[in-house]
Each structure stands twice: as structure tokens, then as C-alpha cells.
N, C-alpha and C positions, 0 to 999 in steps of 0.2 A: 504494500500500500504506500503511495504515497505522500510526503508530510505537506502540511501548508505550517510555513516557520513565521511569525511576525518579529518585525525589527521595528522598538518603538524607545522611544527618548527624546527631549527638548531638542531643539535649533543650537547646532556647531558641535553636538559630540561624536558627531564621524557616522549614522547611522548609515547615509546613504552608499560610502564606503566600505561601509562593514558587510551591508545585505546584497551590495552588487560579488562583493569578493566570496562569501558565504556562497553565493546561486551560483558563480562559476567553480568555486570547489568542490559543491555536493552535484553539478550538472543540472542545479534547481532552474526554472522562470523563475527573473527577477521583473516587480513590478513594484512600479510609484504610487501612488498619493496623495492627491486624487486625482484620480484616473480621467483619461479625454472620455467628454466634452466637458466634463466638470472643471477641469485643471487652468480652460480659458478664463472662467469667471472667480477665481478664488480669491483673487490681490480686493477684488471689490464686494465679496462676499465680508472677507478679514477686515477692511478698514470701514465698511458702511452699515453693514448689519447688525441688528440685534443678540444675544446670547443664543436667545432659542433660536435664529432662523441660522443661526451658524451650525448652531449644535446639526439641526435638521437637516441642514446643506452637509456634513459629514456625514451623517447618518446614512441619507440616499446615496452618497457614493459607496460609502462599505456595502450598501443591500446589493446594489450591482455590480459592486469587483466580485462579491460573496460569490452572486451567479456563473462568471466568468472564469472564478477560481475555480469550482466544479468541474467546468469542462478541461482545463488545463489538466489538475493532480488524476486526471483518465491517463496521460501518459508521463508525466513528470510532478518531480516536487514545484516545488512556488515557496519562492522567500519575496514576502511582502514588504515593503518600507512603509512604515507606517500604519495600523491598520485601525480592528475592532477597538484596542483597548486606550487608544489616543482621540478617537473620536468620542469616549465614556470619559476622560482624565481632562481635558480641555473646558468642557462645558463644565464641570462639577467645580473646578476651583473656580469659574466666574458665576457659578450658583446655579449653575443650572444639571438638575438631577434626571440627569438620561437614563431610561434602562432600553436594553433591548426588547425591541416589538417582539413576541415568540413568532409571530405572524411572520416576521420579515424571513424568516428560517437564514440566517445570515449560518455560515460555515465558520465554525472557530477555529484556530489552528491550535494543532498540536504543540507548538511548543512558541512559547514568546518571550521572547528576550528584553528587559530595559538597557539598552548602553546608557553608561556613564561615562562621564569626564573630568578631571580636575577644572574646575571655572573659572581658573587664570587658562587654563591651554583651551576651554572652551571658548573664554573672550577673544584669545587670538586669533582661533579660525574664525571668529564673527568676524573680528575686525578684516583679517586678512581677504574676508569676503567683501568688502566693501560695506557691511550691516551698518547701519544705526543704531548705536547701543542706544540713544536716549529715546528710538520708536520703538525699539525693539520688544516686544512683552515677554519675551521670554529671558528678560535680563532684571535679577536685582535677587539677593538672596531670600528673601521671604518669596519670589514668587518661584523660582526655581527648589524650594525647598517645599512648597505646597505641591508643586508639579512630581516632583520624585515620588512622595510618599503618597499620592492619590495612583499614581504605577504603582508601587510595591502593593496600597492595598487591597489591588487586584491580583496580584499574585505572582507578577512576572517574576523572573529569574535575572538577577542583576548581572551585567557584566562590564567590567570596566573596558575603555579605551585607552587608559594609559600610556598602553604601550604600544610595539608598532602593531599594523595591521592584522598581518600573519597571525601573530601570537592570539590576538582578539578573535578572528574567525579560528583557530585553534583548539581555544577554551569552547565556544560555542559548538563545535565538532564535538567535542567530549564529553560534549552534556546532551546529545542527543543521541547517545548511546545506551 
């Protein structure tokens, strides 16, 4: 059988790194976050929308990668960037309490990772991005410290990025054994 992996963590701690190098190690589909058509409207979904209609705009994309992923793990794994447990963690620290519809029959995955980062080596990939630490929401320790522990208390499985890449998809290897 095979796994659908999620790869979920704040903005600058290497995720999309980690889950592209992960899908080419295990010979997984790697996929993003939110997914096309959705991906064109998100910069104006993020800075003009309300709590709920964002939470809701994530939502509809997990129910349709959900669909998508189905037909993919018929002949391979699927390591996801991003998925069910980011679009639950996002709206809950701006107060809004998502659950999943049972209705949506959304597909969980087998195994979901939190990356972490030291948030001096996370500010520099911000910065090295070009980011605006002072737009940025995912910068300041009380909100990065709210965001962790709403992942852990979902249950993910931490893994650090510290160190270099390899070692990170590595660790991740050896926990889905």
C-alpha cells in the first residue's frame, strides 16, 4: 500500500525542501499547497479575507487535493507540503475552531511530520527570501510559539531542520519504518 506523508511547519523552516527531497528519495508524488486553481487566488484570499472564509478557502483545497491524492497512492506514495493539519492549526490560533466535515471524506495521511527550525536560521531564510519580517504573520515568538504547539496538539511527529538536508529526510526515513 501506498503512504500519503504530510510535510507541515511555519514559513522559512525548509519544508518545501525537505518534502520535495523526501518524494525523490522514497520515489513519492510531490505536491504543493494549495493546489491550481486555488494557488492563483491565495496572496488575496491571505491579505483581504476574513478568519472563516480563509479557514474555508483551505479547507476546499484539502477536500480536492484529498480527491486527487486517491487516485495518485493507486500507483505511488504522495508526500504533500502542506496539508490537512495546517489548514486545522492556522485558523485555531486566529480563533477560529475548524473541524473536519466527516462529509468531506478528506484522506489523512499516514504519517505527518512538523519541521522545525532554530528562528535565528529561520529569520535568515525569511530574510534571504526577500520576506517582510514586519508583514510577515508568521514572525514574532508568541505567534510562532502558538503555531508549534497547536501542530504538536494534533499529534504530528517533530523533526528538526537543523541540520543539513540529507540528515533531515534521513531521520524522516526512519521513522516510517
Amino acid at each position: 500500500m501506498n503512504r500519503l506523508i504530510a510535510i507541515e511547519g511555519i514559513s522559512g523552516v525548509g519544508k518545501t525542501s525537505v518534502a520535495r527531497a523526501l518524494a525523490h528519495a522514497l520515489g513519492a508524488v510531490y505536491i504543493k499547497t494549495p493546489i491550481e486553481p486555488l494557488d492563483i487566488i491565495r496572496v488575496e484570499i491571505d491579505e483581504s479575507f476574513s478568519s472563516v472564509s480563509r479557514a474555508l478557502y483551505y479547507l476546499s483545497g484539502i477536500t480536492e487535493l484529498s480527491k486527487r491524492v486517491e487516485d495518485v497512492l493507486k500507483t505511488s506514495p504522495v508526500v504533500v507540503d502542506k496539508y490537512v493539519h495546517s489548514s486545522l492549526v492556522y485558523p485555531r490560533i486566529n480563533g477560529v475552531n475548524l473541524e473536519l466535515p466527516v462529509w468531506a471524506g478528506i484522506r489523512m495521511p499516514n504519517h505527518s511530520f512538523l519541521i522545525t527550525l532554530a528562528e535565528e536560521k529561520r529569520i535568515k531564510r525569511l530574510l534571504a527570501r526577500g520576506s517582510d519580517l514586519k508583514a510577515n504573520k508568521h514572525v514574532g515568538v508568541d505567534k510562532v510559539d502558538r503555531l508549534i504547539s497547536a501542530y504538536k496538539d494534533l499529534g504530528l511527529v517533530e523533526i528538526s531542520n537543523d541540520g543539513d538536508l540529507d540528515a533531515t529526510v534521513a531521520t524522516i526515513i526512519s521513522k516510517l519504518s
